[in-house]
SEVEXMI-792064 format. One line per field, with one value per residue (C-alpha): residue number from 1; x, y, z. Coordinates in steps of 0.05 Angstrom, whole numbers, plus 5000, padded with zeros to 4 digits. Example, Ala and Ser with C-alpha at 12.3 -4.5 7.8 and 13.67 -1.06 7.14 Angstrom:
% residues 2
resi c(1,2);
x c(5246,5273);
y c(4910,4979);
z c(5156,5143);
This chain:
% residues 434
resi c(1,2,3,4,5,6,7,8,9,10,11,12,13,14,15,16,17,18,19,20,21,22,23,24,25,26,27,28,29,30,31,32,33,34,35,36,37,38,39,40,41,42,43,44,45,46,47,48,49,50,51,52,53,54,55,56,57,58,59,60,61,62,63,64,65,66,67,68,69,70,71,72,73,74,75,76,77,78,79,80,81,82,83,84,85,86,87,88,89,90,91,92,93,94,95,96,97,98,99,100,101,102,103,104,105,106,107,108,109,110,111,112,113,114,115,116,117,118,119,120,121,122,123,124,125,126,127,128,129,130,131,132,133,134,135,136,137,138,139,140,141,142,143,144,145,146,147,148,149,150,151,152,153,154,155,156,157,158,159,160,161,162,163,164,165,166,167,168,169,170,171,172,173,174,175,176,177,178,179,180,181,182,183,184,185,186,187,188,189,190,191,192,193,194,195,196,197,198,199,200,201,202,203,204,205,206,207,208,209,210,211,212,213,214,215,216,217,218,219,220,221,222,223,224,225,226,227,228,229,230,231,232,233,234,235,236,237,238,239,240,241,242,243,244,245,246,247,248,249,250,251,252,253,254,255,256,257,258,259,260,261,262,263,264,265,266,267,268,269,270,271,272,273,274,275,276,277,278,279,280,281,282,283,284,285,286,287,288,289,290,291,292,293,294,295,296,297,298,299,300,301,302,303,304,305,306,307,308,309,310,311,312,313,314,315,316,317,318,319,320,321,322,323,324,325,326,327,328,329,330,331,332,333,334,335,336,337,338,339,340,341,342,343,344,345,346,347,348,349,350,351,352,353,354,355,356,357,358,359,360,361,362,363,364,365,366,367,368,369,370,371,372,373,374,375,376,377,378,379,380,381,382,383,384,385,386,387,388,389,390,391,392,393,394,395,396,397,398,399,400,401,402,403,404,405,406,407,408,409,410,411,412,413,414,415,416,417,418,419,420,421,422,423,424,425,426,427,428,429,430,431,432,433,434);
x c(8176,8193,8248,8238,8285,8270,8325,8343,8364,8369,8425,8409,8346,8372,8417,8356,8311,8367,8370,8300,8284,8343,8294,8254,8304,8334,8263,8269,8341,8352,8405,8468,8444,8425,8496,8541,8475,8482,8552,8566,8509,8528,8609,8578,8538,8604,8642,8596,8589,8654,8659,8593,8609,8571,8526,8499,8432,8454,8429,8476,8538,8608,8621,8688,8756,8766,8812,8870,8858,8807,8848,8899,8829,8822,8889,8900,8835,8868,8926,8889,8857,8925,8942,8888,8909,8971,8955,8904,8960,9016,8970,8934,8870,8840,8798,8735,8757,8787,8728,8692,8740,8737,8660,8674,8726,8675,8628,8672,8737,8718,8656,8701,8730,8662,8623,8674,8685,8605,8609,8671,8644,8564,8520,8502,8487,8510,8439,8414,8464,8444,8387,8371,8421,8365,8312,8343,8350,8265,8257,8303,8276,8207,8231,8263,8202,8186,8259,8266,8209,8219,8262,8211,8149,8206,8197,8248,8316,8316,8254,8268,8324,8311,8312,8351,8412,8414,8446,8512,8550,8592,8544,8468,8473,8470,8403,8379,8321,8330,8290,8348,8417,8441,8510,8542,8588,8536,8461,8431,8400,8431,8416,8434,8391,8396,8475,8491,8517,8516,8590,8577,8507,8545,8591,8534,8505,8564,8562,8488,8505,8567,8513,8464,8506,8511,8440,8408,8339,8332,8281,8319,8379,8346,8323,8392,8428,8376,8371,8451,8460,8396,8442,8507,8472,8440,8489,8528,8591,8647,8686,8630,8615,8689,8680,8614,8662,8729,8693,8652,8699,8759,8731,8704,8767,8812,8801,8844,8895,8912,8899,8960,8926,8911,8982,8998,8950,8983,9046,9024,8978,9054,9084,9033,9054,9120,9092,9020,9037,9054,8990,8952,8983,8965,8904,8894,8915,8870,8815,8846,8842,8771,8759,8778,8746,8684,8683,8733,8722,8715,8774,8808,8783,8807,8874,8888,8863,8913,8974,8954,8948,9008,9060,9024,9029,9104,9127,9084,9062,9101,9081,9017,8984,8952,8897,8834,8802,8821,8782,8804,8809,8779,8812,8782,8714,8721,8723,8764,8851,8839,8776,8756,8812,8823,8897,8914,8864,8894,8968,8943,8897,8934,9007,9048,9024,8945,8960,8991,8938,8884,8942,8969,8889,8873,8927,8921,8849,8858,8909,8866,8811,8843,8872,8803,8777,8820,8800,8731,8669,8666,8719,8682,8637,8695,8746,8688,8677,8747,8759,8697,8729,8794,8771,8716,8783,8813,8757,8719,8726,8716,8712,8648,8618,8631,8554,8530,8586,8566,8536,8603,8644,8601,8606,8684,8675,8637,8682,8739,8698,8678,8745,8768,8712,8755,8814,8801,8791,8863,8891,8860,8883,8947,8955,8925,8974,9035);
y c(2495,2564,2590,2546,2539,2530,2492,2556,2512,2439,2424,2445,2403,2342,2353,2374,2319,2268,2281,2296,2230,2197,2157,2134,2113,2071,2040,2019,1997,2053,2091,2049,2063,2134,2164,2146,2156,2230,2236,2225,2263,2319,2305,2313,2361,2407,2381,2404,2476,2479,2473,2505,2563,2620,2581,2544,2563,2614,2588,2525,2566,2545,2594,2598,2549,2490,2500,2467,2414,2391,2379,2337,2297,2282,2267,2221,2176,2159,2147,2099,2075,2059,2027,1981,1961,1947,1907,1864,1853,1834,1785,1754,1764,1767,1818,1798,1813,1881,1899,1895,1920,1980,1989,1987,2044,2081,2078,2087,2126,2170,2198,2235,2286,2283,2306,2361,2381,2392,2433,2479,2486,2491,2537,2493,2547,2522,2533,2471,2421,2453,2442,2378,2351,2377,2349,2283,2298,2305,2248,2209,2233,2214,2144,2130,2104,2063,2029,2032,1990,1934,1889,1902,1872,1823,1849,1811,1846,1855,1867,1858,1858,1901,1870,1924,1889,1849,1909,1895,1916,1895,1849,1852,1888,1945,1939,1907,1938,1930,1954,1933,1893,1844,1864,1794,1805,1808,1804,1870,1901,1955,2007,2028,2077,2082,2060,1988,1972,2012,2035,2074,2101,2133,2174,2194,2223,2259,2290,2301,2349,2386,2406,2419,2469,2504,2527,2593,2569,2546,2493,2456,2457,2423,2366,2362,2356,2313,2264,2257,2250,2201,2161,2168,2135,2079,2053,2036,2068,2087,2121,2159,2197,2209,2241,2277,2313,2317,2339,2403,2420,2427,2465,2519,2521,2536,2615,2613,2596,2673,2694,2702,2691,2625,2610,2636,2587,2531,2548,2536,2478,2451,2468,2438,2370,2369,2359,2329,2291,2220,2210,2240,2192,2136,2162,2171,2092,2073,2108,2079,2007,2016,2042,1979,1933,1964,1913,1876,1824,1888,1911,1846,1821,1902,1895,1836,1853,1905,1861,1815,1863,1900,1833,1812,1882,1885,1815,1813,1872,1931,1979,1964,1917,1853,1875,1858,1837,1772,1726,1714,1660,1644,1688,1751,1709,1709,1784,1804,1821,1891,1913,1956,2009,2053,2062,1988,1968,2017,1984,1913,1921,1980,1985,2047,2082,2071,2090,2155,2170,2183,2208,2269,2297,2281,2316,2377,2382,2379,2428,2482,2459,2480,2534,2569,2550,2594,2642,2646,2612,2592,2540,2504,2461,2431,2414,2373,2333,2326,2310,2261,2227,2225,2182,2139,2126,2092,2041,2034,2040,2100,2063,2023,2089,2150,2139,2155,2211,2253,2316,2325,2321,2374,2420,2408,2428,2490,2516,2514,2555,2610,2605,2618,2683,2713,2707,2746,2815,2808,2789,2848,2891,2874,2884,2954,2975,2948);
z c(3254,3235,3192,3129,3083,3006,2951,2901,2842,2805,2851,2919,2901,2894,2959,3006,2979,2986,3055,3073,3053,3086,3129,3070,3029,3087,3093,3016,3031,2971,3016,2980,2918,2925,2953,2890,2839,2877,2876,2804,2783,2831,2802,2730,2738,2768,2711,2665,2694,2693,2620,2591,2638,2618,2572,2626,2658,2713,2775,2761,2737,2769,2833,2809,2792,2825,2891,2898,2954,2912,2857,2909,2930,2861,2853,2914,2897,2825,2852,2907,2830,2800,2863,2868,2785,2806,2861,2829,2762,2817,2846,2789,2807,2741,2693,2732,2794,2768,2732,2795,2846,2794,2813,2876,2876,2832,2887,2949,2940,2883,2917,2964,2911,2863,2929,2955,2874,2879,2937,2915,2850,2853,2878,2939,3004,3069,3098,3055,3085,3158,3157,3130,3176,3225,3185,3184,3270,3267,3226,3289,3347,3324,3304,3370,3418,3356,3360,3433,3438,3381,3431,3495,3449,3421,3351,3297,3294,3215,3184,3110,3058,3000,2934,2908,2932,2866,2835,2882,2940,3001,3037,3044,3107,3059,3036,3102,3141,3221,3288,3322,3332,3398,3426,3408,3466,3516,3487,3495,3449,3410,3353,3280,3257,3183,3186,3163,3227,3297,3312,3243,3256,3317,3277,3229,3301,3319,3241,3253,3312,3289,3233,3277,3321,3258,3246,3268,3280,3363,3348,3283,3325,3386,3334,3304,3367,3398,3347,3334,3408,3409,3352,3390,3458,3429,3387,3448,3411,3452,3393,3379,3454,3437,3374,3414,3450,3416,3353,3377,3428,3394,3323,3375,3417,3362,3358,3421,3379,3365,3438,3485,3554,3522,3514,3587,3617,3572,3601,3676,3665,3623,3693,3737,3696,3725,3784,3779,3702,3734,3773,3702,3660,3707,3707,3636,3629,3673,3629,3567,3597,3623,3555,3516,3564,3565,3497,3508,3453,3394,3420,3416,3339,3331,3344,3316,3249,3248,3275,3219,3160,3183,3183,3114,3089,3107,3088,3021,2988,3011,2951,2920,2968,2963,2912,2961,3022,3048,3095,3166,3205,3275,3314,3286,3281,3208,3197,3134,3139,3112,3145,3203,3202,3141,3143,3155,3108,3054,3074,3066,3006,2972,2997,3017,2950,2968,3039,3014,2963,3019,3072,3039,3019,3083,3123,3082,3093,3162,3168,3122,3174,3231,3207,3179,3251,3284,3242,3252,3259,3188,3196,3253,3213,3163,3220,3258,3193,3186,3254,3256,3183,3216,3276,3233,3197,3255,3267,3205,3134,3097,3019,3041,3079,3040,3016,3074,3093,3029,3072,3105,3046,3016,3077,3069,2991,3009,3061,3009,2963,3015,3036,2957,2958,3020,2994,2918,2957,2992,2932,2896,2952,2951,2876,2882,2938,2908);
């Protein structure tokens, strides 16, 4: 394809070959390793710019101070640190356990700030993350019939573990190799891509394409949005043809924000409710029923996970949590009190204070997201991460995936530092007027 696209420095190397080779790091079961090795050297290498300044090599000098939200991303995943301390002290769970709850901060939570740090701070373009989202699309599309066809010619599901996962992680699914999954709930066949599991490979999709509907070139963008919608399908998600549709609807709706025939048409569609707002809300329930039941049993094992960590959270560790994970019985088929949401989880495993620590970032990022959307195009990209994090929050875990949610973060990182660039000439202005 036409209109390539060439790294410019040390940096924007390691990002483009990190995700060009996406694909074959998931076939080395590499992928869990490579995110935090990449975040922390991206985090260090930002650091370090940062404080050579000048007397750094130029095409890796810092773009300019460190924004403020970053600084409250930074802030909020110690504090989620401190929390998780705390939690393990009140509980007496021991220096072991600590040690290696620590690790597993070090490699979940704290990649959030060292990746959007990387891409406030470092000369990272835009264009890079683009388009090896698209890349990554290519690599998908051409995988597909290969997948697709693994359960017709009754192919094993998983075809190999990697032995890399000696060095450690959440479960082996991690380092696991698969053609394909079976829906437990009814026995068909479904997909995960390069994801650990499918409901997450769906949300990776709908990243995929809210990149993808970034880039200039026709034929990268066809690949981009094919293969994240390819993703989205297969993995029989229904959050993520949600988050197909919420999430690169709404960041390109928000310019009419500012525009008062948008607010006039608001007013009599408001009106119309009066009158037409029963039979929508029935309808709308009726969607939100059909919606749970079209997995029934995931919804079910869903919601009571949550009933369960909130009464535990609230009878027993109101602050700072219970410290960890714990395992659950039978009737959520063994799946762990904490898991599968990210704001119960925080409340059950890190109290009110944890639950704060990613709130506050979180909410403010989402504001500024919305807010440079209606701007301009610029802004479109970071709400639909934000918007795509905010939902993934809801049903998954965002500590055990930010390894794989790295590209967003950085997009969010670099729209803060574009957004920094826009702002010095109105300051200057404003000065020189005055």
């Amino acid at each position: 394809m036409s209109g390539r696209i060439a790294p410019r420095n040390p940096a924007e190397v390691l990002v483009w070959r990190t995700q060009v080779w996406t694909w074959p790091l998931y076939f080395i079961g590499a992928l869990y390793v490579a995110g935090p090795v990449l975040g922390w050297t991206l985090g260090g290498l930002a650091a370090l710019s940062l404080y050579l300044g000048p007397a750094i090599r130029r095409d890796l000098r810092a773009t300019g101070p460190v924004p403020p939200l970053v600084w409250i991303w930074i802030a909020g995943m110690s504090v989620l640190l401190v929390a998780l301390w705390v939690g393990h002290l009140q509980w007496g769970l021991g220096t072991g356990a600590t040690i290696k709850s620590t690790i597993g901060w070090a490699k979940g939570w704290a990649l959030i700030p060292l990746f959007v740090l990387a891409g406030a701070v470092l000369p990272i373009r835009r264009e890079i993350l683009v388009r090896g989202q698209c890349v990554v699309g290519l690599w998908t599309c051409c995988l597909t019939p290969i997948l697709f066809m693994a359960p017709i010619l009754h192919l094993p599901e998983k075809i190999f573990t990697s032995p890399l996962k000696a060095i450690g992680g959440p479960g082996p699914e991690y380092f696991s190799v698969y053609f394909f999954t079976y829906d437990p709930s009814n026995w068909t066949p479904r997909w995960q891509f390069y994801a650990p599991w499918s409901p997450f490979a769906a949300l990776l999709g709908v990243i995929m394409v809210v990149f993808a509907l970034e880039e200039r070139n026709r034929r990268w963008l066809v690949a981009g949005v094919m293969g994240g919608v390819i993703m989205i399908l297969l993995s029989k998600s229904r959050m993520g043809l949600v988050g197909l549709v919420a999430c690169t609807v709404v960041p390109r709706a928000m310019p009419l924000v500012a525009q008062v025939w948008a607010w006039q048409a608001m007013a009599a569609v408001s009106a119309s409710l009066a009158v037409l707002g029963t039979a929508l809300l029935q309808g709308l329930q009726d969607g939100v029923a059909a919606f749970k039941g079209a997995r029934a049993d995931s919804t079910r094992v869903r919601e009571t996970l949550q009933r369960i960590a909130g009464e535990r959270w609230r009878a027993e560790a109101f602050w700072f949590g219970h410290g960890t994970v714990q395992p659950g019985g039978h009737v959520v088929e063994h799946m762990p009190i904490g898991s599968h949401h990210s704001w119960w989880g925080l409340l059950f495993v890190k109290g009110l204070v944890g639950f704060l620590g990613l709130a506050v970032p979180m909410v403010l990022t989402v504001l500024n997201a919305l807010a440079e959307a209606a701007r301009g195009p610029a802004g479109r990209l970071p709400l639909g991460v934000m918007m795509t994090l905010v939902l993934l929050s809801f049903g998954e875990n965002l500590e055990i995936e930010a390894y794989m949610l790295w590209p967003g973060l950085m997009a969010v990182g670099v729209n803060l530092r574009e957004q920094a660039r826009r702002q010095v000439p109105v300051a200057r202005a404003t000065v020189q007027t005055a």
